[in-house]
C-alpha positions in Angstrom: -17.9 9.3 -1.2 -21.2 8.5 -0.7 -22.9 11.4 1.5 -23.4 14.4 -0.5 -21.4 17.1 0.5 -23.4 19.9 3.1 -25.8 22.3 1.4 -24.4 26.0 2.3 -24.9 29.3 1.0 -21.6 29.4 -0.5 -20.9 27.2 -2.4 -17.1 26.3 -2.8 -14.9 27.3 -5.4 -11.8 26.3 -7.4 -9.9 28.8 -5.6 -11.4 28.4 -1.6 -11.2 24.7 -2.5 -7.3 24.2 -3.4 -6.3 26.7 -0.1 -6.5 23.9 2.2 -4.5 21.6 0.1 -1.7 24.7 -0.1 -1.8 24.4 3.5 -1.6 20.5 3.5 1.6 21.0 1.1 3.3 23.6 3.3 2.8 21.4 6.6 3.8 18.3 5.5 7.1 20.1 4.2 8.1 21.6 7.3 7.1 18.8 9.5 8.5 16.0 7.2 11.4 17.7 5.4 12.4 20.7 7.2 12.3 18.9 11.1 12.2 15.6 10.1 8.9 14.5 12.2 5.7 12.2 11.7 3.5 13.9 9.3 0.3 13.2 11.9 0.2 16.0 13.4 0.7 18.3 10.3 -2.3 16.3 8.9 -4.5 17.2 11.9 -3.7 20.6 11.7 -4.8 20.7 8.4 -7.6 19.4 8.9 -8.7 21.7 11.7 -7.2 24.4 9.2 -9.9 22.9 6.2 -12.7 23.0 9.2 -12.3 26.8 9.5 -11.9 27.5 5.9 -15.3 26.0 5.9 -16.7 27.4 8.8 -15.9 30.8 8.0 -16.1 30.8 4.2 -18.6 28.4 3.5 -20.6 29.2 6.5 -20.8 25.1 7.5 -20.9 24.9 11.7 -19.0 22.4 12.8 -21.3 19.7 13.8 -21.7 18.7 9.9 -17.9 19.3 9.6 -17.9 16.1 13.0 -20.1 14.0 11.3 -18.0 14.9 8.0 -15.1 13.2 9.7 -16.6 10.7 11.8 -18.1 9.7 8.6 -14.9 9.1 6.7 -13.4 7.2 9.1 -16.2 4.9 9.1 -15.4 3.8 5.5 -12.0 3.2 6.4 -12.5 1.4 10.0 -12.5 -1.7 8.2 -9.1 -1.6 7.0 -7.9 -0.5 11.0 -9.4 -3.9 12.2 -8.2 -5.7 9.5 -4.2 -3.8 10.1 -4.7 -4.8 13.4 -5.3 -8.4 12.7 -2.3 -8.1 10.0 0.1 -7.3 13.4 -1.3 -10.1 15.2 -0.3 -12.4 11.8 3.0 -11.1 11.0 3.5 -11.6 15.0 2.4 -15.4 15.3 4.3 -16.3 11.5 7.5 -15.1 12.7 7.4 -16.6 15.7 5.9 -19.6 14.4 9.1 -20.0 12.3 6.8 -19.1 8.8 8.4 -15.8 7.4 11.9 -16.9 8.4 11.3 -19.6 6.4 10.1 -18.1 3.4 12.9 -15.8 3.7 15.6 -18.0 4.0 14.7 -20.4 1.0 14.3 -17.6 -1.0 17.8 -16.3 -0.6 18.8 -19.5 -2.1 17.8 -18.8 -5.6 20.6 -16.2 -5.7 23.6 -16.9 -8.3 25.6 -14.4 -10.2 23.9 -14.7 -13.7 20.4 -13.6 -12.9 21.4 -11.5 -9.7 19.4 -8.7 -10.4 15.9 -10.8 -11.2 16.4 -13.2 -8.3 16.9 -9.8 -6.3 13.3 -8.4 -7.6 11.9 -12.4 -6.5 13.7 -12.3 -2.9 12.1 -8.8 -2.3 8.7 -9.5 -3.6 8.8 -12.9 -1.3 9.7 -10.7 1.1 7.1 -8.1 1.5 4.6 -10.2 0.7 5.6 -12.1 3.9 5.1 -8.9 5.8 3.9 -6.2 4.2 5.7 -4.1 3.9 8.4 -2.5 1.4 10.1 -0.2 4.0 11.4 -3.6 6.2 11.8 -5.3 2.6 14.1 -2.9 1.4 15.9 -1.9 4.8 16.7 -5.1 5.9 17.1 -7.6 2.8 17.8 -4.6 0.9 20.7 -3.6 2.4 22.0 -6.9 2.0 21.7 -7.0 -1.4 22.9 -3.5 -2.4 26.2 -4.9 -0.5 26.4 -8.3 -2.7 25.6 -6.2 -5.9 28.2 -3.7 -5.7 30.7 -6.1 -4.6 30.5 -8.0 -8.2 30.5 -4.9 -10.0 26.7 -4.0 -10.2 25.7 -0.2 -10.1 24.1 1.0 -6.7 21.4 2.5 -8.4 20.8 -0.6 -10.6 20.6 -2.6 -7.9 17.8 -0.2 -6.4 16.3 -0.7 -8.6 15.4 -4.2 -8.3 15.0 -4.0 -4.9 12.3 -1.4 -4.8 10.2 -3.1 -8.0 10.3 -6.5 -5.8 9.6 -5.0 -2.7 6.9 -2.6 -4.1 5.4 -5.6 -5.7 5.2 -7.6 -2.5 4.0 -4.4 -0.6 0.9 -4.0 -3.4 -0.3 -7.5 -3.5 -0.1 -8.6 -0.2 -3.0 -8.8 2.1 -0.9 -7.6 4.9 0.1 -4.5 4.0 -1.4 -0.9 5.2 -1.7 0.3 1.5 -3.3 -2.3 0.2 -6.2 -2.4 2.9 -6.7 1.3 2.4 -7.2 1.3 -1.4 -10.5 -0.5 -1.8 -11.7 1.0 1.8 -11.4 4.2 -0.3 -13.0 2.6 -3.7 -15.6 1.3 -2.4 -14.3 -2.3 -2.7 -13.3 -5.0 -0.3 -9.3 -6.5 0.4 -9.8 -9.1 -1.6 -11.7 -8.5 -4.8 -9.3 -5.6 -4.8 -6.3 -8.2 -4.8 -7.6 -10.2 -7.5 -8.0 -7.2 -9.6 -5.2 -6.2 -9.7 -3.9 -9.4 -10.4 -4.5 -8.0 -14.5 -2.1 -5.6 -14.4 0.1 -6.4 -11.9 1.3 -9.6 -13.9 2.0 -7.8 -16.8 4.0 -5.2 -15.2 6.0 -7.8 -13.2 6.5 -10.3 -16.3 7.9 -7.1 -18.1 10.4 -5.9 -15.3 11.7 -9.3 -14.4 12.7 -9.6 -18.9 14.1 -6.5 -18.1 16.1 -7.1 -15.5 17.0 -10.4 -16.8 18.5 -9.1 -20.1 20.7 -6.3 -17.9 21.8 -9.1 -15.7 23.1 -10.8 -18.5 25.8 -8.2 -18.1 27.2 -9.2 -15.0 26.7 -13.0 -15.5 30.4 -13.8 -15.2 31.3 -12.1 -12.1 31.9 -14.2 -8.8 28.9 -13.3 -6.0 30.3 -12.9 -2.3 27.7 -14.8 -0.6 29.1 -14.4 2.8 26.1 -12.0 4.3 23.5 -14.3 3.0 24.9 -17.2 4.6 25.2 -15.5 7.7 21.6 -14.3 7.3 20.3 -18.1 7.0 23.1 -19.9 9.4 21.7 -16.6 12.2 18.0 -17.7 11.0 18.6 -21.7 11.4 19.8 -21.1 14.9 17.2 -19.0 16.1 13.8 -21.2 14.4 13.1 -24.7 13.5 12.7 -24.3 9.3 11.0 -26.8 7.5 9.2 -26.3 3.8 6.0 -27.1 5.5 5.7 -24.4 7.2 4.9 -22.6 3.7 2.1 -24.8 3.5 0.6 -21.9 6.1 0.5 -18.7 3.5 -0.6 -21.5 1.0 -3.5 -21.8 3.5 -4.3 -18.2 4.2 -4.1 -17.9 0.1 -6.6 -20.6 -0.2 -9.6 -18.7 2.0 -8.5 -15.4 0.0 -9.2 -17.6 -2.9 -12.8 -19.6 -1.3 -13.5 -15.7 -1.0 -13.5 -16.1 3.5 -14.1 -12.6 4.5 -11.0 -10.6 5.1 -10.9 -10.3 9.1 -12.1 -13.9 10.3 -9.6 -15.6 7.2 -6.5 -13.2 8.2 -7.0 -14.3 11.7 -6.9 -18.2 10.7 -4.2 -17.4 9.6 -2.6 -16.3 12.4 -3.9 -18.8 14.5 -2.2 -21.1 12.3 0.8 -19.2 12.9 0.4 -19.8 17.0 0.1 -23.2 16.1 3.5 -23.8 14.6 4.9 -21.6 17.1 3.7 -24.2 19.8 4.4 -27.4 16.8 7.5 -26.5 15.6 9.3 -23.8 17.7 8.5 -25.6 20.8 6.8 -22.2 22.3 3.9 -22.2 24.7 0.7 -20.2 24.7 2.2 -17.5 26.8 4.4 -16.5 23.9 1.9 -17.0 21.3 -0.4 -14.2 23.2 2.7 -12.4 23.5 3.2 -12.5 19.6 -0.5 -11.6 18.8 -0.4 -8.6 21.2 3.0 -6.8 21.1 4.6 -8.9 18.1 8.0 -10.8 18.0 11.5 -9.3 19.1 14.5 -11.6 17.3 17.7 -11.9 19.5 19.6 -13.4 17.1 22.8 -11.3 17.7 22.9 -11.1 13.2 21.6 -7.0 12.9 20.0 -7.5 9.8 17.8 -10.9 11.1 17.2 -8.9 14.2 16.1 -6.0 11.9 14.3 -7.7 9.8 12.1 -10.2 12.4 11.9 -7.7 15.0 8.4 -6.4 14.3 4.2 -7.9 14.4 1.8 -8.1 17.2 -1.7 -5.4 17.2 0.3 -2.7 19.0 2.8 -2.1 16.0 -0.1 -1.2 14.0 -1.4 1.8 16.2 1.2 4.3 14.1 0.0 3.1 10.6 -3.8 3.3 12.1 -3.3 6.9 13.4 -1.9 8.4 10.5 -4.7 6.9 8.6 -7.1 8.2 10.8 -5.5 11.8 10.5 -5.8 11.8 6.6 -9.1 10.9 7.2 -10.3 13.5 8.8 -8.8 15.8 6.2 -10.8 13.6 3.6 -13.6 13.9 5.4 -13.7 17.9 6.1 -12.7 18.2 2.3 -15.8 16.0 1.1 -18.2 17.4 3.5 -17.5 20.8 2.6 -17.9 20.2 -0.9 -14.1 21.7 -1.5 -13.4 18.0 -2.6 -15.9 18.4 -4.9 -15.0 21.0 -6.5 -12.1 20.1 -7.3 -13.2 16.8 -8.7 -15.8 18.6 -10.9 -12.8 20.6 -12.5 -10.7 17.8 -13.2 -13.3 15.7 -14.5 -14.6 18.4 -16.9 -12.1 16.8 -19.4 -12.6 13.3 -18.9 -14.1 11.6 -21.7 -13.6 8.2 -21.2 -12.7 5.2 -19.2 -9.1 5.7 -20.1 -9.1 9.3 -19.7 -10.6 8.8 -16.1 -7.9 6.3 -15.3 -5.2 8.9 -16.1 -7.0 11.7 -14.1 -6.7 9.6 -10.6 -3.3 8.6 -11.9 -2.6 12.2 -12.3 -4.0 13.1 -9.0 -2.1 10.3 -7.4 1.0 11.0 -8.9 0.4 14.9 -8.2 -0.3 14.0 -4.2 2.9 12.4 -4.0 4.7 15.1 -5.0 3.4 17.9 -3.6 2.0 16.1 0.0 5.0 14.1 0.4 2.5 11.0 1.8 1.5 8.0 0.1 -1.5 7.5 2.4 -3.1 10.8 1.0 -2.2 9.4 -2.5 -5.2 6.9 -1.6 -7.5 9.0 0.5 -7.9 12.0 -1.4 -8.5 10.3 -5.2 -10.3 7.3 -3.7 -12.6 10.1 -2.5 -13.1 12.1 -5.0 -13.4 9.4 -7.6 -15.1 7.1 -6.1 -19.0 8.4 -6.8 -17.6 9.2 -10.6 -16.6 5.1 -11.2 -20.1 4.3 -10.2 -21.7 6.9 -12.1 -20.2 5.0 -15.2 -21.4 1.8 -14.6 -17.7 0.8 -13.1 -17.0 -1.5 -10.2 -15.4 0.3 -7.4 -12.2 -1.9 -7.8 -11.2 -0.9 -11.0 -10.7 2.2 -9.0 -8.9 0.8 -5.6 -6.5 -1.1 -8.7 -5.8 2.4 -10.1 -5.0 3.8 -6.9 -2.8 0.7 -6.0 -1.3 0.7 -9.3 -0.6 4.9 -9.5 -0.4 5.9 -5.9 1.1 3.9 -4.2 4.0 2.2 -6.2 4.8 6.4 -7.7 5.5 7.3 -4.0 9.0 5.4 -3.7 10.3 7.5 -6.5 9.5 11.1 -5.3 12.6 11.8 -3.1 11.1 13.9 -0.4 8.1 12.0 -0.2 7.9 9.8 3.5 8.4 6.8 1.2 10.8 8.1 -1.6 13.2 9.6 1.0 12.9 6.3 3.3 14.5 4.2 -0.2 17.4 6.5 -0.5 18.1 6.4 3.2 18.0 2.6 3.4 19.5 1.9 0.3 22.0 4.7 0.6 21.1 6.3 -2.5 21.5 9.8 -4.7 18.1 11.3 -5.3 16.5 10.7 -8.9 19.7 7.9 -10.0 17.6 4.9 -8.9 14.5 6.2 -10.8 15.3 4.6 -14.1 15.9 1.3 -12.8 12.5 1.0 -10.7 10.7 -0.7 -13.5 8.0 -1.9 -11.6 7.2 1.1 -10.1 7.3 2.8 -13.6 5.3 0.4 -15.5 2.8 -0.2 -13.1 0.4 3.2 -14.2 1.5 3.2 -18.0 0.0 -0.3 -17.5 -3.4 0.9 -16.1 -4.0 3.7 -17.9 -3.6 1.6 -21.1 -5.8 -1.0 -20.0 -8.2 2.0 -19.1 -8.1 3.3 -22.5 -8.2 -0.1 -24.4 -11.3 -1.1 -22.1 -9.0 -4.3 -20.5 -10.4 -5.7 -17.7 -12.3 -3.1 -16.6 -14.8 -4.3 -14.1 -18.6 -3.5 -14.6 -21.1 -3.1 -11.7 -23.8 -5.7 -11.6 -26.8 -5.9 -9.8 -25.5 -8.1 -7.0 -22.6 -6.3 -6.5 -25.2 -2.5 -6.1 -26.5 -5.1 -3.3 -24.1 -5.5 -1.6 -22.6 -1.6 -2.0 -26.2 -0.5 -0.6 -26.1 -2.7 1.9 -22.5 -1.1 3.1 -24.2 2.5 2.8 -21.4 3.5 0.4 -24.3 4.4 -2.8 -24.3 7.7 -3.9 -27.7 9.0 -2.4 -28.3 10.5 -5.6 -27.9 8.1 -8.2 -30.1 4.9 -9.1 -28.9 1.3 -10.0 -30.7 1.8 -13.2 -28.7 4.5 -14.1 -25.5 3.1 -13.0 -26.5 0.0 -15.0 -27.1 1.9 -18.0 -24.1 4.0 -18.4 -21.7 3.5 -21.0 
């Protein structure tokens, strides 16, 4: 982060420093695991329980531990507004007849012979539509786990597929929660971050689409029971007026991500845009439109997974995603302040050499966060924080760092089966821990790729003098470190 931890008398060590995180582990596994509950609230106890560690041990009062907090969550406010613009979208482009559409002429590419790669295209046109892998993978998913094993495809195969497409979707779209709170973290902003990743996300997709092309060749001859996803698009063709132009909306909303439109004001376009095909082409008035934008759509469809699926949207849904951001936040923030954070980051960083060898310690802490905190969300906060002054230091662009993060934490966290995300797969998807594991290409790929491209020196973004600007001018500088420097270091 950028404000220097507090100066105290004590000065934190290794050992002080990794008894909050213990804490952290232990929480979370009772909340999560044990009873089953929303991990907020064992977040915000362990950050009051990292507030005393440092009040009592470290001698910091608690006023610098506030403005600890209230200072992380300033970095990541940007990423709440823009979430809460993201449920006003998702609200209007459902009801406006867009992600229905997009849905239902994707299910069309299925056939028998490349099941299995038009399953990893359906899901990744899918959560890129909303946003999110968990509805991807509970709704469509389902569906497709059914058609799989009913022409002879393994369950866990067909996972497998369904988690790379909807993790994909989930990383590189501009609606989703994880992919906001990445370069909010970095350093970065939604979009530069996007395009980033763009490097190694193609790459890692090109590969697990070959693969899962080659292992559908497998199954090519068996007959595909298309039954559920006819009922899917005859429940979808009742409900909305679907036309291909209505595509020409995300092709919009694409377009300012591409003129480089600032993230809030070009998401909201889109939305509007959304309202307006409600009103167009779904012959709604501007009642329901508000309706949509504030409290999202509700499908009545009488088809459950439809209803599942398109039931969602509007600011308010956003509140739980915002709140458990906030939560980890404050953890961040008493673990920076503190210097605990630090510390720990010093000691992992004593054996990084390189560029490569820093990408594989945030993988490493990413990957380690997932396992032993159970939450994806922390997967972000924590490295982005603790990384995020080292990029810089380097001469690196703070993206290179949101695209690690992307790439390591949050795609790893579907295949840890007690983690929040991991444990919501096998539910959905009906699952035995650790069998679909193999088969999530995507997900597996995905760091190998970015730690090789952080060894071999691919695309790896360096800070220019503009860009300092325009860090400075969003107060997230290190205090102590010059441009000169950061423009000198190799």
């Amino acid at each position: 982060m950028s404000e220097n931890p507090v100066q105290s008398k004590h000065k934190a060590s290794l050992g002080i420093s990794l008894i909050p995180i213990l804490f952290l582990v232990v929480a979370l596994g009772l909340g999560i695991l044990v009873y089953e509950k929303d991990p907020h609230i064992p977040l915000f106890t362990s950050a009051l329980f990292a507030a005393l560690i440092a009040n009592r041990f470290l001698h910091i009062d608690w006023a610098e531990i506030e403005k600890g907090m209230i200072e992380t969550i300033g970095m990541g406010m940007q990423a709440c507004l823009i979430l809460m613009v993201i449920g006003m979208v998702i609200g209007t482009w459902i009801l406006g007849g867009i992600v229905p559409a997009m849905i239902y002429y994707g299910l069309k590419i299925l056939s028998p012979s490349i099941f299995l790669v038009a399953s990893v295209i359906m899901c990744s046109i899918v959560a890129l539509a909303t946003g999110s892998s968990w509805t991807t993978a509970g709704t469509v998913g389902i569906a497709l786990i059914g058609i799989g094993t009913s022409i002879g495809i393994p369950k866990e195969v067909c996972a497998g597929a369904i988690i790379s497409g909807a993790y994909f979707g989930d990383k590189m779209s501009p609606l989703s929660d994880t992919t906001n709170l990445a370069p909010a973290m970095a350093g970065s902003t939604l979009f530069e971050h996007i395009s980033h990743m763009v490097y190694t996300t193609v790459v890692s997709y090109g590969l697990t689409l070959v693969i899962f092309l080659v292992l559908g060749f497998r199954y090519a001859g068996s007959q595909l029971d298309l039954t559920q996803i006819q009922e899917m698009n005859a429940a979808m063709e009742a409900a909305f007026n679907l036309n291909p132009l209505l595509l020409l909306i995300p092709v919009i909303t694409i377009g300012l991500v591409i003129m480089k439109v600032p993230a809030i004001p070009g998401l909201f376009i889109g939305g509007v845009l959304g309202g307006i095909a409600a009103v167009a082409a779904q012959g709604q008035d501007l009642g329901a439109v508000l309706e949509a934008l504030h409290y999202g759509y509700v499908s009545e469809t009488g088809f459950e997974f439809v209803d599942e699926l398109l039931t969602r949207g509007g600011m308010d849904s956003m509140f739980w995603t915002i709140s458990l951001i906030l939560c980890a936040l404050c953890f961040g923030g008493v673990m920076n302040r503190s210097g605990m954070l630090k510390a720990i980051a010093d000691s992992v960083l004593g054996f990084v050499r390189g560029t490569g060898s820093l990408a594989l310690a945030v993988a490493l802490t990413c990957v380690g966060i997932n396992v032993l905190a159970s939450d994806q969300y922390l997967s972000l906060v924590i490295p982005g924080t603790m990384y995020k002054d080292e990029y810089m230091r380097r001469g690196l662009d703070p993206c290179n760092l949101s695209r690690t993060l992307e790439d390591t934490g949050t795609v790893t966290s579907a295949l840890v089966p007690w983690n929040t995300c991991g444990a919501t797969m096998i539910t959905f998807l009906t699952l035995d821990p650790w069998t679909y594991v193999p088969y999530s290409f995507f997900n597996l790929l995905s760091p190998i790729v970015n730690i090789l491209y952080g060894f071999f020196g691919i695309t790896q973004k360096r800070l220019t003098p503009e860009k300092i600007a325009e860090i400075q001018e969003r107060g997230a500088w290190p205090e102590d470190l010059t441009p000169e420097e950061a423009l000198n270091a190799h």
